[in-house]
LUMTOR-394400 format. One record per residue (C-alpha): x, y, z. Coordinates in steps of 0.02 Angstrom, whole numbers, plus 50000, padded with zeros to 5 digits. Layout:
XYZ
...
***
This chain:
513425225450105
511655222050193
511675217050367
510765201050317
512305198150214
512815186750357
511855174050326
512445174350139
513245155250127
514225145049995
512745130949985
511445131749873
510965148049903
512365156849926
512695174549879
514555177549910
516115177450055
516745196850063
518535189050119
518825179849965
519175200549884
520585199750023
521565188849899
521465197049741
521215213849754
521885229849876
520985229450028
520285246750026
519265240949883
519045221449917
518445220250108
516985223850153
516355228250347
514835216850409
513895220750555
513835207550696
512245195250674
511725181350766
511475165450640
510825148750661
512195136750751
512875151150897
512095162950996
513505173851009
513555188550867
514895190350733
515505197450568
515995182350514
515315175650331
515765156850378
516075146150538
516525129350600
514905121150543
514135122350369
512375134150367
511475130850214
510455148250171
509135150550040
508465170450024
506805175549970
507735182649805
508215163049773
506625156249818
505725169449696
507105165549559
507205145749571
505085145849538
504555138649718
502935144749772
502725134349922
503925128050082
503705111250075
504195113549892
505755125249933
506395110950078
506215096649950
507425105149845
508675105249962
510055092049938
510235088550132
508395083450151
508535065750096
506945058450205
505615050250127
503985060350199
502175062350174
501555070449988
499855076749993
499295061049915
499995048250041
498835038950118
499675038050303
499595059050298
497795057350240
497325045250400
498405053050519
499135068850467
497695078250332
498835093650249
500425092850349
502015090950276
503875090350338
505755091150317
506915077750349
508805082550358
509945067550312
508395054450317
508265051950512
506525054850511
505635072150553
505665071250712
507475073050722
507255090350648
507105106150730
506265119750641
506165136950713
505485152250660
506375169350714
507425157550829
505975151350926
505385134350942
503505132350868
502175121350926
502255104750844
500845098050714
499375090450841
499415075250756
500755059550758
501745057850599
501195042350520
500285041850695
501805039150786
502915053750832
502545072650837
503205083050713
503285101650657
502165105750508
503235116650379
501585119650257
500825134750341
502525144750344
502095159550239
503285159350106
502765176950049
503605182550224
504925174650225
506735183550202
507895168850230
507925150550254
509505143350362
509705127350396
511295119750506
511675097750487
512165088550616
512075088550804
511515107150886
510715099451062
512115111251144
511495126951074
509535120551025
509265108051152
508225093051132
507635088450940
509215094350848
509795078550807
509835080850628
510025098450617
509105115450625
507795124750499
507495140550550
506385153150458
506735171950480
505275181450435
505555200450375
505795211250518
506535227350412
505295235550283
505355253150191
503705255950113
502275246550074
502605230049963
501095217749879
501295203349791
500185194449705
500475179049611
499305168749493
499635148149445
498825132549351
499475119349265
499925115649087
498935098149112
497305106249196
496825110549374
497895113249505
497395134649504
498295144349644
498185160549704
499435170549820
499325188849847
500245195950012
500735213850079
502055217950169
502255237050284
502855243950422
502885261450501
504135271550657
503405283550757
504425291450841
505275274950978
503775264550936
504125253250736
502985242450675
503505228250533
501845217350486
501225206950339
499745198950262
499495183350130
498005173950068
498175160350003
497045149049900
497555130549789
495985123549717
496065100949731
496985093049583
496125074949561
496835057149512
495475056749382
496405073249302
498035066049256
498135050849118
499485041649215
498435038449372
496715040349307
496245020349283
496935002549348
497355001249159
498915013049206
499574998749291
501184992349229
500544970849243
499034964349145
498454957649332
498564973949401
497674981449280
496054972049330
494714982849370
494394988049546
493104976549650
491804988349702
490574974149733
491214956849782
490614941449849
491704926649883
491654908749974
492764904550100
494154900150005
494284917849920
493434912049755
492294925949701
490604922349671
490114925249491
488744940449492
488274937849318
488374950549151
486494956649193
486754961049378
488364971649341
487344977149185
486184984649284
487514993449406
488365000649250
487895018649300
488795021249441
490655028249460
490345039349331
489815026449218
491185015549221
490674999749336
490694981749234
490674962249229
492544960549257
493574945049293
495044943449421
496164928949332
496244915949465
494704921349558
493224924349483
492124936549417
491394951349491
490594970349476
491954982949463
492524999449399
494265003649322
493755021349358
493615021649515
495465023349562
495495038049538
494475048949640
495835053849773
496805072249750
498455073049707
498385090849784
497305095849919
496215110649927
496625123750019
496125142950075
497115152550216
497835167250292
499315173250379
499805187350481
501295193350540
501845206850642
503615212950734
503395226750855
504735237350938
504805251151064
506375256151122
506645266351286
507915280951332
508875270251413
509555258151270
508165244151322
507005238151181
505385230751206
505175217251070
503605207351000
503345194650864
501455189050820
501075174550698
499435169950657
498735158450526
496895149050474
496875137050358
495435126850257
496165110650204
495125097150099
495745082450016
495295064449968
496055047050001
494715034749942
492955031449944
492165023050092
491905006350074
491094993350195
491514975250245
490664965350386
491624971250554
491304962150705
490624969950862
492334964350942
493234972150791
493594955550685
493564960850520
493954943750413
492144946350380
491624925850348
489884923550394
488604909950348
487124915650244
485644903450250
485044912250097
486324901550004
486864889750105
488824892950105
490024902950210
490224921250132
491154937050118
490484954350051
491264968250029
490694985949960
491545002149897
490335016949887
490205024549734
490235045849703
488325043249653
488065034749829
488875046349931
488065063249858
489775068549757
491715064549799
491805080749911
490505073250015
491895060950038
493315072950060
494215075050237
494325092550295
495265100950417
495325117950491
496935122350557
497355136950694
499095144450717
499525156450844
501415162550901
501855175851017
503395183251100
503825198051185
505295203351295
506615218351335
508235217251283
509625231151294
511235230751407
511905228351576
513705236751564
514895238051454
515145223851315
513725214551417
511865213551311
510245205451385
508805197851300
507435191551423
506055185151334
504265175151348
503385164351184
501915155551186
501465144651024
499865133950978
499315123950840
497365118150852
496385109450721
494795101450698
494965085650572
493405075950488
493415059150407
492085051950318
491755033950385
490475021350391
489705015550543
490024998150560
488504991150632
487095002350541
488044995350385
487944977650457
485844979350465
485924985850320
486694973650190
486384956550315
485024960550411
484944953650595
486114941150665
485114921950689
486514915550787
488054905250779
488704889550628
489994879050667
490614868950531
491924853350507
493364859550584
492574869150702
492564885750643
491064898150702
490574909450603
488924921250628
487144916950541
486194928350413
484924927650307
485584940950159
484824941249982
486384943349887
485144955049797
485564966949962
487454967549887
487304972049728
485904985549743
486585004949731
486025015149898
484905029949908
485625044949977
484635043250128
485155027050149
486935030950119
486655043150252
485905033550367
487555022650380
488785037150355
489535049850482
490945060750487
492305057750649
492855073650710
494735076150811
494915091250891
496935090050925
497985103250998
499625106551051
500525118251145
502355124951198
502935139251318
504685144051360
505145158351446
507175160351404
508625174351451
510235175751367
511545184051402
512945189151270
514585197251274
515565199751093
517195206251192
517575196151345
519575196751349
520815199351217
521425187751151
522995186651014
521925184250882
520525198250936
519185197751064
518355181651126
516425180751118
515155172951252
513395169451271
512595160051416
510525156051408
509375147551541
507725140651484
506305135551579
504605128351468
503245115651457
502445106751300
500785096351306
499805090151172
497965083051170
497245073450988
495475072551075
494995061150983
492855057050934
492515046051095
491715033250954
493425032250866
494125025351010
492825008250991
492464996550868
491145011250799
491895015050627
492125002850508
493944997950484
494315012850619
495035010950795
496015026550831
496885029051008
496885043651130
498475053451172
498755067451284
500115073451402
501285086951445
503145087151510
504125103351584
505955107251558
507245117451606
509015120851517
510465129551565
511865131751429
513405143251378
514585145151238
516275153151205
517225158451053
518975160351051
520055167350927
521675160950948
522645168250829
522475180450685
522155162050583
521195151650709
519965151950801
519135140150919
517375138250985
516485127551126
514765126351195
514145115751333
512145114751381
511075103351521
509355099851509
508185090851599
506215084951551
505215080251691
503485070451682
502315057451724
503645053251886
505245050851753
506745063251761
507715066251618
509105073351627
510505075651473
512375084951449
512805089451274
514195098251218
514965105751052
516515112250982
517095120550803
518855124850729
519195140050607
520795139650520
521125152550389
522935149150333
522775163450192
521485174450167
520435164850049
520635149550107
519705141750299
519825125950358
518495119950468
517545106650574
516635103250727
516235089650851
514405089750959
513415077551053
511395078651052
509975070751108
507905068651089
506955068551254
505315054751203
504415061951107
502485062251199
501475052251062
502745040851081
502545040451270
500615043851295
499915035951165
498405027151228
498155009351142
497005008550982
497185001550806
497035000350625
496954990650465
498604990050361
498714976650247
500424965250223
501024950350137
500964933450268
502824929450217
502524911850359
500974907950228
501954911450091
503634902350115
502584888050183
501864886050026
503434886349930
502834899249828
503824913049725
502814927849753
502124933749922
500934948449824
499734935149821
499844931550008
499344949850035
497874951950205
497004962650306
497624965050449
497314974050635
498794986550674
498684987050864
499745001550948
500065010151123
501535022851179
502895018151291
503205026551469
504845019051500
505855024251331
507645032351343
508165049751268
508925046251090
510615050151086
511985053650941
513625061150906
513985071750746
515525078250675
515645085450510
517555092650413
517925102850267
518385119050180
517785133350105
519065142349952
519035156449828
520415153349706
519805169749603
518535182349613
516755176949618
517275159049635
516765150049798
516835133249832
516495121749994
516795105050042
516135096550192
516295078150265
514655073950387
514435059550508
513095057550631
512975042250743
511145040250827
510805027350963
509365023451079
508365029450933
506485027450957
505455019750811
503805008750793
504034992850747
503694989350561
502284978550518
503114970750367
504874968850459
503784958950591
502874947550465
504564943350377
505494940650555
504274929250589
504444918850442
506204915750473
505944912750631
504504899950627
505254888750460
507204889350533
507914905350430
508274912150581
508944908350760
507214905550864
508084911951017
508684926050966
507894943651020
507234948950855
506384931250834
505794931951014
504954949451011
504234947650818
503324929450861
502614937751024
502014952550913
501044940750776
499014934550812
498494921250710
496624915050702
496354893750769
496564890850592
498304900350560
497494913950488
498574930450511
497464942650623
498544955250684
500074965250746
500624972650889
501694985650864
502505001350993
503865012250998
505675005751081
507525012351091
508335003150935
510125001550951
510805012550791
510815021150644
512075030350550
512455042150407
513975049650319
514265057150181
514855073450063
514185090450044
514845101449906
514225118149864
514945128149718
514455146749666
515365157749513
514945176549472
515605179749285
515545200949227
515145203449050
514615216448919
512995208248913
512515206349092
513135196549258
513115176849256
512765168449416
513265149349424
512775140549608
512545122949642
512385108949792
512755090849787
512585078649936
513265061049906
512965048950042
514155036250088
513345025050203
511645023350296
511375009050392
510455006050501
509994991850656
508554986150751
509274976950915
510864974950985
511584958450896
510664960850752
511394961250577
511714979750524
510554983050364
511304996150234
509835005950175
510505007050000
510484989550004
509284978049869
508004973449984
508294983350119
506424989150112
507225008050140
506675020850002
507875033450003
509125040249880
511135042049899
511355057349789
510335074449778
511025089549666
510215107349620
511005118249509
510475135649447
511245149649335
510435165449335
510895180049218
510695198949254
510675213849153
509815230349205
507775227049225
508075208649152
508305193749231
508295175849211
508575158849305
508625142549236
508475130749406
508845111549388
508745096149521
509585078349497
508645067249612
509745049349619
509115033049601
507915024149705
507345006849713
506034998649606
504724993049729
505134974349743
506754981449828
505874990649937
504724977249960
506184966549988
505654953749852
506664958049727
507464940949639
509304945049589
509384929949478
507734940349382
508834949549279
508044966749289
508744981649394
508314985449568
508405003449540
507225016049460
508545029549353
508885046749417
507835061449376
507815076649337
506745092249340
506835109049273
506255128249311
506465144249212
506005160249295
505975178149207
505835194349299
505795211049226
506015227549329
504595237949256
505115255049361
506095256549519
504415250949620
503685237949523
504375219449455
503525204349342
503795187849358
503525172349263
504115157349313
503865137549241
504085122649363
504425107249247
504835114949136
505015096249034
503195092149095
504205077649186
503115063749255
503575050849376
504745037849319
504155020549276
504235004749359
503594988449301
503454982049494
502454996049567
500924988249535
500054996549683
498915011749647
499515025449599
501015015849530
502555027949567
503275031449714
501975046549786
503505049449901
504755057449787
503415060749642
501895068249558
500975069449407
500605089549432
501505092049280
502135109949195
501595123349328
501565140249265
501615156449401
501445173149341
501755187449483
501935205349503
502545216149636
502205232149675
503085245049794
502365260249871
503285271549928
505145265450001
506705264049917
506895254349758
506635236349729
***
């Protein structure tokens, strides 16, 4: 058996438990000897397959055979990552986040997941998730260098530290190479677009003490558009007649919101642009004006994208025993990609964007608004926003030992993330001059609103620009974030302490000292009312740490044994001391040979995270229904009370460390050979978690609290009134919104992982599979408050209670195949998570499960080479429908796509080595 056998698991990718032979056949011929490996969850080494805590591990062989060709893609498959994140079509990655994506163990947000590669903490993405909290970007991982994934639920502070709230993700990368390995791999979809290339080498060399592993992979994923895929194409996918109206891309309007009729010949004469499609269209209870069905369409649904990784483990061992150690990780990464088109409204010089202005030219109060088409803006990738990312890892240490039984690893790692990010925008004021002309002053009319004089020739509206004139009110904003973290660390570990009457206890001790900082550096005219629709804030700042923490295993008895850690660290900046004790333990009880028993207790916490804290104030424009408007009017759906809004946020120095406890129970059996099957209760308990406020949560608090649906006193109706600007006239401006400690949120539920090895004449038969069911998830805002259940009807929470993946791969000589399938479980429709659903309706809340299939082939050519074809969606699955999701692209981008049947061809070759 391999060394990396150790991290072979009974999850979803697991490969086998050497003790379960103890049972059923002699031992000479049934157990196997491991060597001792360290594995995600303990820093001490052993030879054991399984321990107290359940370690999920997917190989490179599964990731190959299950048809994944990207991380992101290999994490989503995972039953344990039940978060809603960012797809490379939301629109909160593509404002604050271009091209990163990220894992969520058990749905407490990404933050509460620590991902590692090799063990080490990496720097985090340099921008906020959903510009809030920092976050590790999983994207640029090289999957082509990858030899394991292992991920670990629950609490790990005491081992980890900060951050492991909701488990651990670590990456090893290959550190043990014979010969020289490329791989080169070739995809598109079935539907059109979405071409990908992959080629990567893998070598390595001794000379004499000095050994070299390192690697290379280039990647490149050409853009897959809206425009390519016939379910998001055109408003007329929309699943209600009134959503299907075409999209306003030139609109005038009084000031009650009436649009003011263009007329046939003046969208007649605009009929060339977006692509042809713009038209006289009608809005039913509004009016006429210029639009384009079309136009929808022109985000990507995949982002463009060309990079490289390298990758390189160096070793050099002395005469002594001592090893000097280094691990080097580069990357550089091209990303493009496309929300929208810009578009252009009147925006104050203060920022007021309601946009009302009196034109003399008519005599009337007016608003205008504009959407640029492709033909304006000199092509959609004139539009696109591009970022470069920069990755760069090192460390290096000596390790080796200081007596007998005693080892030493003393060790230094430095890791950096830098980008530079562009968005297309439109410069407020130059557009201003441009459609109205100069400002003649101030109108006041009879209930003493003000509102700014212009002379504009409506004319001015509805005329397409030049591209110099686009140009001359067009720029691109450019962020230059980075982020940093250095630790230096030394461990010491010692796999025979004492005896003990069930064999020799283990101990490792560590002590940590580091420092983080990260810096957006922002475009000093993003900060201002510059950009139209655009007020981004600053954020920099850096914290240092130091951690001190131990851990002992004790084996009790031939049948049981016992293990503790314990671990203190402390986070010191802007004047604030942090300091936080967490502390783990773990029972192993094998009563026969294939049967153990297990579970383990641990306490964790999250230091603040620094967006969170430094976040300098600045806003945006969200849009949400005004609920108080709504349920003033009496009226039965709040769609229609939909604004823009101003989004104003700023970080909090004075937050607590998050907090939770986690415990998890179960049992791992072989009843025969080849059969291996797990069972494991979880329950984490988070408090003092830090979250922004939401926006909608606000508007609807305030509703209740304003027409008597809720106590007025109470601190939810306190804080969301205070949080709410209206205009003199009741208008809803704005909301202020910034991180606090909420008071809880929980999950529990199942994990149960299955795996069967059949022997027959015609080949081996491999049946694995992973199911998480989720028993509860609530969640709750303030002490006092009512506890919501997320899997509640309107609980405005989009995530599912079941996930399953299943595979069954057969083998036979230079053949193999894999047929790979996912269940996703339901979700809700979107008036559940829009918390409108009407129960009396008598439609369902929930969208059906899903499903999705792969297929992978491989054939062993010779003893160096291997081909490989593998299907994604395999069905050609699209995303589910929903007669409620009547915003663009109408699915849930979240949990969905309309990429379609992906088809990857690859081949490996060896040269030189041992056999593949």
């Amino acid at each position: 058996m391999r060394k990396q056998a150790m991290a072979w698991s009974i999850q979803l990718a697991l490969m086998g438990v050497a003790a379960t032979a103890g049972a059923q056949a002699p031992a000479a011929s049934g157990v196997q000897q491991l060597d001792t490996v360290q594995v995600t969850g303990s820093r001490i080494p052993r030879a054991q397959v399984e321990g107290p805590a359940p370690v999920t591990v997917i190989t490179a062989e599964q990731i190959q055979a299950s048809g994944f060709t990207s991380v992101p893609d290999v994490l989503r498959s995972m039953s344990q990552n039940g978060g809603e994140t960012q797809s490379q079509q939301s629109s909160s990655g593509a404002d604050f986040s271009p091209g990163a994506q990220q894992v969520d163990l058990r749905g407490l947000g990404p933050n509460h997941t620590l991902v590692l590669v090799n063990g080490r903490r990496i720097a985090d993405f340099p921008m906020p998730f959903q510009g809030r909290s920092n976050f590790t970007d999983v994207s640029n991982i090289p999957i082509g260098m990858i030899e394991r994934i292992e991920v670990l639920t629950g609490s790990a502070s005491a081992i980890y530290g900060s951050d492991a709230i909701a488990g651990v993700v670590n990456f090893i990368l290959k550190k043990h190479v014979d010969g020289t390995t490329v791989d080169v791999r070739m995809g598109t979809a079935t539907e059109g677009g979405a071409d990908s290339f992959d080629i990567s080498l893998a070598s390595g060399f001794d000379a004499g003490r000095f050994s070299a592993v390192y690697s290379l992979e280039l990647q490149s994923q050409t853009p897959l558009w809206a425009y390519e895929r016939s379910q998001q194409d055109s408003t007329l996918d929309a699943p209600t007649e009134s959503a299907r109206a075409a999209r306003r891309a030139y609109l005038r309007t009084d000031y009650n919101d009436d649009y003011l009729d263009p007329g046939q010949a003046t969208c007649d004469a605009l009929a060339g642009q977006n692509r042809g499609s713009t038209q006289y269209a009608e809005r039913p209870r509004y009016g006429f004006y210029c639009g384009s069905d079309r136009s929808i369409g022109y985000g990507t649904i995949l982002s463009k994208r060309r990079g490289v990784n390298g990758y390189a483990s160096l070793n050099y061992a002395f005469d002594n025993g001592t090893q000097w150690f280094a691990d080097v990780q580069m990357g550089y990464h091209d990303i493009a990609l496309m929300r929208d088109v810009t578009q252009w409204g009147r925006m104050a010089a203060d920022g007021n964007e309601d946009g009302y202005f009196y034109n003399q030219a008519t005599d009337q109060v007016e608003f205008w608004q504009r959407q640029f088409s492709p033909e304006e803006m000199g092509g959609l990738r004139n539009g696109m926003i591009r970022s470069t990312q920069k990755t760069f890892s090192v460390t290096t240490g000596f390790k080796g030992s200081l007596g007998p039984n005693w080892d030493y690893e003393a060790s230094l790692s430095h890791s950096q993330y830098q980008s530079s990010i562009r968005w297309p925008q439109i410069i407020a004021s130059k557009a201003n001059a441009l459609f109205l002309g100069e400002q003649l002053g101030e109108y006041t009319d009879d209930d003493d609103n003000v509102f700014p004089v212009f002379n504009a020739d409506p004319a001015r509206l509805y005329r397409p620009l030049s591209r110099s004139e686009y140009d001359s009110i067009a720029a691109k904003t450019t962020y230059t974030p980075k982020s940093r973290t250095d630790t230096a660390a030394l461990t010491l570990t010692n796999g025979e302490l004492f005896e003990l009457p069930g064999g020799k206890a283990g101990f490792a001790a560590t002590a940590e000292f580091g420092n983080q900082s990260y810096a957006l550096n922002p475009d000093p005219l993003a900060t201002g009312y510059y950009y139209y629709s655009w007020k981004d804030s600053d954020g920099h700042g850096s914290r240092n740490r130091w951690a001190t923490a131990a851990e002992l295993r004790l084996p009790l008895h031939d049948t049981l044994n016992v293990s503790v850690a314990g671990r203190y660290d402390q986070y010191r900046y802007s004047g604030n001391s942090i300091g936080k004790a967490t502390w783990s333990g773990g029972i192993e009880w094998r009563p026969i040979d294939s049967l153990l028993v297990r579970g383990s207790y641990g306490t964790a916490f999250r230091a603040p995270d620094l967006h969170y804290v430094y976040a300098g104030p600045g806003n945006d424009e969200t849009s949400n229904n005004d609920y108080y408007a709504c349920q003033l009017d009496g009226a039965d759906d709040c769609s229609d009370y939909e604004e823009n809004l101003i989004r104003t946020r700023e970080g909090n120095r004075k937050l607590d460390p998050e907090t939770s406890t986690s415990w998890s129970a179960g049992f791992v059996w072989s009843p025969a050979v080849g059969l291996d099957l797990s069972v494991d209760w979880f329950d984490i308990d988070m408090r003092d978690q830090v979250q922004d406020m939401d926006v909608g949560t606000i508007l609807r608090d305030e509703a209740a609290c304003r027409l008597g649906g809720a106590d007025a006193n109470s601190p939810t109706c306190v804080d969301a009134i205070s949080r709410v600007t209206r205009t003199s006239d009741g208008r809803l401006y704005g909301v202020h919104v910034n991180p606090i400690n909420i008071a809880r949120e929980t999950t529990q539920g199942i994990d149960v992982g299955v795996r069967y090895r059949l022997t027959t004449g015609i080949g081996d038969f491999i049946l694995s599979g992973n199911h998480t069911w989720v028993k509860t998830h609530d969640f709750q805002q303030f002490d006092g408050d009512v506890v919501e259940d997320k899997f509640a009807v309107n609980s405005g929470f989009d995530i599912p209670r079941t996930k399953t993946s299943a595979s069954i791969t057969w083998e036979n000589d230079a053949w193999s195949a894999t047929l790979y399938g996912s269940r996703l479980g339901k979700l809700p429709t979107y008036d559940s998570y829009d918390e409108s659903f009407d129960p009396e309706s008598g439609d369902s809340p929930w969208i059906g499960a899903t499903y999705r299939y792969n297929v992978s082939v491989q054939y062993r050519v010779d003893d160096h080479s291997r081909l490989s074809l593998s299907v994604v969606n395999v069905g050609n699955k699209m995303p589910p429908k929903d007669a409620t999701y009547t915003s663009y692209p109408y699915y849930d981008v979240s949990w969905f796509d309309t990429v379609g049947r992906t088809i990857n061809l690859q081949y490996t070759h060896k040269f030189g080595g041992t056999a593949l």
